[in-house]
N, C-alpha and C positions, 0 to 999 in steps of 0.2 A: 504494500500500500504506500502510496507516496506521501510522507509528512509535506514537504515543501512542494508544492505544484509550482510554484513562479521557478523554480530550478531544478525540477524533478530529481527530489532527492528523498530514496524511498526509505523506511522506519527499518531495515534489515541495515543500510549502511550507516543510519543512525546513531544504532545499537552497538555496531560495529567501533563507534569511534567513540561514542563514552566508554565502554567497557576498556577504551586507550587510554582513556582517564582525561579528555576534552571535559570541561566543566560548563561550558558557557553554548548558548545557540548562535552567537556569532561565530564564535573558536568554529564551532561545526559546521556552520557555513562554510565560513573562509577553507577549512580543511579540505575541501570540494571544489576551493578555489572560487566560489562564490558569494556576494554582499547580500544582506538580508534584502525585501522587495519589499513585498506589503507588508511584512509582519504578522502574518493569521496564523502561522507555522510556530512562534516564538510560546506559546502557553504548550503546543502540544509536545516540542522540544524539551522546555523547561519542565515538564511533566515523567519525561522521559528520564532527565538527568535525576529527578527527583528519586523515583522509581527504584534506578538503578543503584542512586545513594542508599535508599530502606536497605535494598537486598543486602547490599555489600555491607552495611551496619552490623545485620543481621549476622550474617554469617561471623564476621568477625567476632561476635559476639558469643558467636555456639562454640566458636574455635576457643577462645578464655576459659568459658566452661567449664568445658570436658575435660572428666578427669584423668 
């Protein structure tokens, strides 16, 4: 599915570049070598980074843990 339609840039290469540890929806733009356009992409971006922060929290969390 395409997060960004003004630069067709789909939620699989998204995923791909924060999991690179990219924080920002511009960082992930520009990484694609493109400038934000309209901005209708920046909540579902930020949502995404957000996401990926829980899980990563998460985990690091179970990893302190375990005995």
């Amino acid at each position: 599915m395409f997060i960004c339609n003004c630069n067709g840039v789909r939620e699989k290469e998204i995923q791909k570049v924060i999991h690179n540890g990219v924080k920002t929806w511009e960082q992930i733009l520009a990484h694609f070598d493109y400038e934000p356009c309209c901005g209708r992409c920046e909540d579902d971006i930020n949502c995404m980074i957000e996401d990926h922060s829980l899980v990563s929290n998460s985990v690091s969390l179970e990893k302190i843990a375990a005995p």
